[in-house]
PAROVO-996763 format. One record per residue: x, y, z of N, C-alpha, C in turn. Coordinates in steps of 0.02 Angstrom, whole numbers, padded with zeros to 5 digits, always signed. Atoms other than C-alpha are relative to their C-alpha. Example, Ala and Ser with C-alpha at 12.3 -4.5 7.8 and 13.67 -1.06 7.14 Angstrom:
2
+00045-00059+00000+00615-00225+00390+00045+00060+00000;-00042-00059-00003+00684-00053+00357-00039+00055+00037;
This chain:
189
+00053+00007-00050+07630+04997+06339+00028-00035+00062;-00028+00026-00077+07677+04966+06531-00079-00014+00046;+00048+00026-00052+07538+04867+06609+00004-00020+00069;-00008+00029-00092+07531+04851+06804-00042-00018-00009;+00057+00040-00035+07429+04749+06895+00013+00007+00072;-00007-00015-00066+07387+04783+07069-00053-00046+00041;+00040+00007-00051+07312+04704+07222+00014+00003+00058;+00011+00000-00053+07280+04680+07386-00007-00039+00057;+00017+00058-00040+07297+04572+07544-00005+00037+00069;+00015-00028-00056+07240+04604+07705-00056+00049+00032;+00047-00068-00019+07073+04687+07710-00043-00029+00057;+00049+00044-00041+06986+04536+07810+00038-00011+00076;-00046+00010-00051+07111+04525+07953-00021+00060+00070;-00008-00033-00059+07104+04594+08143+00027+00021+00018;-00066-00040-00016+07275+04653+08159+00037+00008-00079;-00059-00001+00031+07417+04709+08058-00010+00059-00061;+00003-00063+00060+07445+04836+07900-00059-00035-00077;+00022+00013+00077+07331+04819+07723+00051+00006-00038;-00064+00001+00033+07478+04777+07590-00014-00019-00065;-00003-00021+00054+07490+04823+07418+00066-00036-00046;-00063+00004+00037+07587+04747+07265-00007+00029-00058;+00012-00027+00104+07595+04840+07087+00062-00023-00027;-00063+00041+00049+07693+04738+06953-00026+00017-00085;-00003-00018+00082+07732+04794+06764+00045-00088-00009;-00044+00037+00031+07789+04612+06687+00039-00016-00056;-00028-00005+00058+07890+04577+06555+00016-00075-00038;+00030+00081+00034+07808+04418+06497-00027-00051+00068;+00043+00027-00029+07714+04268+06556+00052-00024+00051;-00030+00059-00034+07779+04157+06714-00054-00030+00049;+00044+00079-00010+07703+03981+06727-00009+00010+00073;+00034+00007-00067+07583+03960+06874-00022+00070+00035;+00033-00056-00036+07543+04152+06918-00077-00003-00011;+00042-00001-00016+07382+04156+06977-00015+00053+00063;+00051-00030-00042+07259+04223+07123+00028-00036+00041;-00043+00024-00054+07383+04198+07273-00042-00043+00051;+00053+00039-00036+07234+04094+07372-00007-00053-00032;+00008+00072+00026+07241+03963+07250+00080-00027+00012;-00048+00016+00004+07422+03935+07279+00034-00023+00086;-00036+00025-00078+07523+03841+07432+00041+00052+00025;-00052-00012-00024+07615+03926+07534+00070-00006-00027;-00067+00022+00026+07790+03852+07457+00009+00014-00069;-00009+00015+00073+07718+03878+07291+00011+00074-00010;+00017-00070-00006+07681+04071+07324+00078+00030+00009;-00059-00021-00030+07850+04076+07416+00052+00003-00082;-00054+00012+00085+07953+04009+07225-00042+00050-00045;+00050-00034+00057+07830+04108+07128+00021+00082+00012;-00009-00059-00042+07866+04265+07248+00067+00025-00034;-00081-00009+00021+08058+04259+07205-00021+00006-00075;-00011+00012+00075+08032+04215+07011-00032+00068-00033;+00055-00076+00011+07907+04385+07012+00048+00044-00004;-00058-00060-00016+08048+04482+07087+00048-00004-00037;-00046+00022+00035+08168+04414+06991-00014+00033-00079;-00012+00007+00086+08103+04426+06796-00059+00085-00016;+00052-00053+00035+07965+04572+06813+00023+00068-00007;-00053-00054+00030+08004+04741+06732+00011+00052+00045;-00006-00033-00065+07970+04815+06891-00069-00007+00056;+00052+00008-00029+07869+04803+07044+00002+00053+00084;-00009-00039-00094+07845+04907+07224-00069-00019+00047;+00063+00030-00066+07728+04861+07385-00021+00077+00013;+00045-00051-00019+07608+04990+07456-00031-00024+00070;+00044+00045-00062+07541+04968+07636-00046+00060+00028;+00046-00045-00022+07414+05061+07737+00025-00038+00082;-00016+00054-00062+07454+05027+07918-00056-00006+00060;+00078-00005-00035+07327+04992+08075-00025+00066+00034;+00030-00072-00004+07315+05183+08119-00026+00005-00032;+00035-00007+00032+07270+05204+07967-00046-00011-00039;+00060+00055-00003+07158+05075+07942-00066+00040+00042;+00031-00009-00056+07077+05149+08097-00034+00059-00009;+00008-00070+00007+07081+05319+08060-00051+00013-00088;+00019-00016+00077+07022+05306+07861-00062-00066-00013;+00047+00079-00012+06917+05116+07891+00036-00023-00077;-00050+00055+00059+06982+04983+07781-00004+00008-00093;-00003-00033+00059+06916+05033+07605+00042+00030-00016;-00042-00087+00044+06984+05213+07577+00100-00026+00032;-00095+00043-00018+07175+05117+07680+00014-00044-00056;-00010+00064+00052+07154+04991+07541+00029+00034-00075;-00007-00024+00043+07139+05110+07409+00066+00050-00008;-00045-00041-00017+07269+05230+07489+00082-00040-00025;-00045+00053+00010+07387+05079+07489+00016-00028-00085;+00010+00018+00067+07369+05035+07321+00020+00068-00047;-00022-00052+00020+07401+05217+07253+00080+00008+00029;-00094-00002-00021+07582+05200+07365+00008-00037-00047;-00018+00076+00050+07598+05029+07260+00021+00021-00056;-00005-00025+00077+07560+05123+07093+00082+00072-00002;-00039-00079-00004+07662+05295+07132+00057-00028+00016;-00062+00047-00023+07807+05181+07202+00040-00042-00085;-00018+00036+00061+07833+05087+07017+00064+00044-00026;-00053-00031+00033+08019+05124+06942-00020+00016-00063;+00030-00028+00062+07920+05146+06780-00068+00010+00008;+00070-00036-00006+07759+05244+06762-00031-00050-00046;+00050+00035+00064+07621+05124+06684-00052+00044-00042;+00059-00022+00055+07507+05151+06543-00063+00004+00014;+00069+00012-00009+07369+05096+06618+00030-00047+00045;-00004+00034-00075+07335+05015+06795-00055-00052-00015;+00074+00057+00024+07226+04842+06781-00003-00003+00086;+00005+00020-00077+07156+04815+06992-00029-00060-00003;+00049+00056-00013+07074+04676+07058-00042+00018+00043;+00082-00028-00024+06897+04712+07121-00019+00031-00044;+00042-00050+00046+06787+04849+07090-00006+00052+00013;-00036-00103-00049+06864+05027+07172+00058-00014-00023;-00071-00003+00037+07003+05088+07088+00028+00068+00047;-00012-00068-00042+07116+05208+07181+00033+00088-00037;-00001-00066+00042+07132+05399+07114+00095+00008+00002;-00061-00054+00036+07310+05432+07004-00010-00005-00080;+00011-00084+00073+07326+05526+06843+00014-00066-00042;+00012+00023+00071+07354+05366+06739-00088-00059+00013;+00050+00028-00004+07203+05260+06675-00001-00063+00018;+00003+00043-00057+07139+05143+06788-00061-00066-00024;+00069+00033+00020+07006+04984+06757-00001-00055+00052;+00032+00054-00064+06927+04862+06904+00001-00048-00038;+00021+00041+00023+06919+04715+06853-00016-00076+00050;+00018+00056-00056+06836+04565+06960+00039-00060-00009;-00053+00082+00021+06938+04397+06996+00056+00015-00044;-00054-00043+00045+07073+04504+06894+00066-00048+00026;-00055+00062-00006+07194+04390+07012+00005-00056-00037;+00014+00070+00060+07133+04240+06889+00008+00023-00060;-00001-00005+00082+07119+04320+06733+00046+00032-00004;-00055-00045+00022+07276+04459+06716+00063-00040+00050;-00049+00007-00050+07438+04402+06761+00032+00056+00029;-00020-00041-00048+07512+04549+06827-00036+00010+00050;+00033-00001-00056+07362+04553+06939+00010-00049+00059;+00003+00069-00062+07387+04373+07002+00080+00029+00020;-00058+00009-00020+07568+04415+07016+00020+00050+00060;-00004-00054-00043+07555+04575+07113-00050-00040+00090;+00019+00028-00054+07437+04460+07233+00029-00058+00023;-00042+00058-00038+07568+04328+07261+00067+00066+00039;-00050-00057-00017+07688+04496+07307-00015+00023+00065;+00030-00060-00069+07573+04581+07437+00001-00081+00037;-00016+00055-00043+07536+04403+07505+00053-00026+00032;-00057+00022-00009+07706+04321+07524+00026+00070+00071;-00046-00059-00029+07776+04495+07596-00063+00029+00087;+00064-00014-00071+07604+04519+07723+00025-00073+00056;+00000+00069-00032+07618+04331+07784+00082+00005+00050;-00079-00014-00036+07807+04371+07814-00002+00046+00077;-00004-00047-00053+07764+04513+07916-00026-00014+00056;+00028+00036-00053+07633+04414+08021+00040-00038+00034;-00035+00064-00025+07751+04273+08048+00061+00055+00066;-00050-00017-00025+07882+04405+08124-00050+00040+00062;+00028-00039-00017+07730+04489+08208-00035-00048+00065;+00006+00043-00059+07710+04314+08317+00039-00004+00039;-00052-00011-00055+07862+04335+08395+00007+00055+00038;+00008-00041-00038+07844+04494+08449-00067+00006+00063;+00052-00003-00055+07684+04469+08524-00037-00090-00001;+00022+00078-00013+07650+04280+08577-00052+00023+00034;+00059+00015-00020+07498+04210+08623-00052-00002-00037;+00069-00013+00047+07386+04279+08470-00001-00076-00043;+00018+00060+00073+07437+04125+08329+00015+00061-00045;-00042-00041+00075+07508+04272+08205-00004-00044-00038;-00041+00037+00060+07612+04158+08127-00059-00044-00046;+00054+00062-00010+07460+04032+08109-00049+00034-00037;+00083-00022+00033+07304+04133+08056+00008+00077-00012;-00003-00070+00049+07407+04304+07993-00054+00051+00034;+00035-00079-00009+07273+04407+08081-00078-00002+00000;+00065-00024+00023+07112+04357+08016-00042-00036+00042;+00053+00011-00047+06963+04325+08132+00000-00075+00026;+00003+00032-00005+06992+04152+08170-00043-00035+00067;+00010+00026-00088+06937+04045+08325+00039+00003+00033;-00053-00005-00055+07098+04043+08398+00012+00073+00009;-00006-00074-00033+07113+04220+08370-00038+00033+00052;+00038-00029-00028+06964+04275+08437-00013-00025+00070;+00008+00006-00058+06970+04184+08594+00097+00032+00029;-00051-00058-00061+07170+04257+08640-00003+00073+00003;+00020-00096-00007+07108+04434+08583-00074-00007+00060;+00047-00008-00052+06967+04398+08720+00016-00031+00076;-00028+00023-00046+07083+04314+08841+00051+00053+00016;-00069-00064-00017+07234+04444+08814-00004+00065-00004;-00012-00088+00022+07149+04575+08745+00047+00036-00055;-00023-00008+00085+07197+04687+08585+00092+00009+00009;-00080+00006+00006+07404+04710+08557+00026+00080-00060;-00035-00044+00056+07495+04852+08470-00029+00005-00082;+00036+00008+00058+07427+04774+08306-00069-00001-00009;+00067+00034-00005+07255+04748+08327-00028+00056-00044;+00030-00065+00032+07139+04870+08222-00043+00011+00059;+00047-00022-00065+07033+04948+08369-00066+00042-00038;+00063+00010+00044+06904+04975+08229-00058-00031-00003;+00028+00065-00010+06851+04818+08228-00031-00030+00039;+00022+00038-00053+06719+04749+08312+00031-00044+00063;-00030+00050-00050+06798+04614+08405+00046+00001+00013;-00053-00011-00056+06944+04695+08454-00024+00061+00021;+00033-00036-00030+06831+04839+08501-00027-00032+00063;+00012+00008-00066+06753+04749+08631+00031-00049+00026;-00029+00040-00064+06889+04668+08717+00070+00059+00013;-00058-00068+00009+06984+04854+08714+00006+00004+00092;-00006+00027-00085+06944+04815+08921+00080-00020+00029;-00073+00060+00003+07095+04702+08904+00067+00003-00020;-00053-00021+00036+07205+04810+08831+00070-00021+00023;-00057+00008-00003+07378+04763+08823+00061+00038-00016;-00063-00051+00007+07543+04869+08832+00052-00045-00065;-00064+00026+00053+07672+04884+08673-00043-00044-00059;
């Protein structure tokens, strides 16, 4: 039996890709959990020790076209089917976290807070996290002024006043309310 566990980071955010981890493990490792209960530093050692001991794992992303183009659900779910179809070994069965499972040919089960209760779930959500956060952080340097690095994307106060001072950026979902109406402001690149 090859159990994955899959989730998801990035569905609450204003900019950047939805990102997918699916992990088959090959036993327990101390402290995996629901990547939101975990520090930064702890996520970061936890991240490595994932990659390191599990029997296999691959990322899945959906990016902000297609965020845009598909709205964040059906990108989430899309993302999560790369995640699964990406695995160097085919699982037995897929465990998710939530309650939408995304359509492939093996059997699939939702399960809520699944980051807390299954470890391959929590572990697949310290995977997509770690590797999303990364991408934000590199996604402040390219475009200063937003706070990337700082608030990753997601609706913050500081965000929402330089996406209404600078206007949206290459990343922005143009979906989204509130970088919908400051699309005025648009910014090149």
């Amino acid at each position: 039996m090859y159990i994955a566990g899959v989730d998801e980071v990035g569905r609450g955010p204003l900019a950047g890709p939805v990102v997918t981890a699916a992990v088959i493990l090959d036993g327990p490792i101390e402290g995996v959990t629901d990547s939101k209960k975990l520090t930064p530093k702890k996520r970061q050692a936890l991240a490595a020790e994932i990659r390191e001991r599990a029997l296999c794992y691959a990322y899945g992303r959906a990016e902000v076209e297609e965020i845009d183009a598909l709205n964040i659900h059906h990108a989430t779910l899309l993302a999560m089917k790369r995640a699964i179809e990406s695995l160097s070994i085919r699982p037995t069965e897929v465990l998710v976290d939530g309650l939408y499972l995304p359509q492939v040919s093996m059997p699939c089960q939702a399960i809520i807070k699944g980051d807390s209760l299954i470890a391959a779930i929590g572990a697949a959500s310290i995977l997509a996290k770690v590797l999303r956060d990364e991408e934000m952080e590199q996604m402040d340097a390219l475009y200063p002024g937003y706070g990337f690095a700082a608030h990753k994307g997601y609706p913050t106060e500081v965000h929402r006043a330089a996406l209404n001072k600078l206007g949206p950026c290459a990343i922005h979902r143009r979906s989204y309310a509130p970088v919908s109406a400051c699309a005025h402001l648009e910014v090149m690149g």
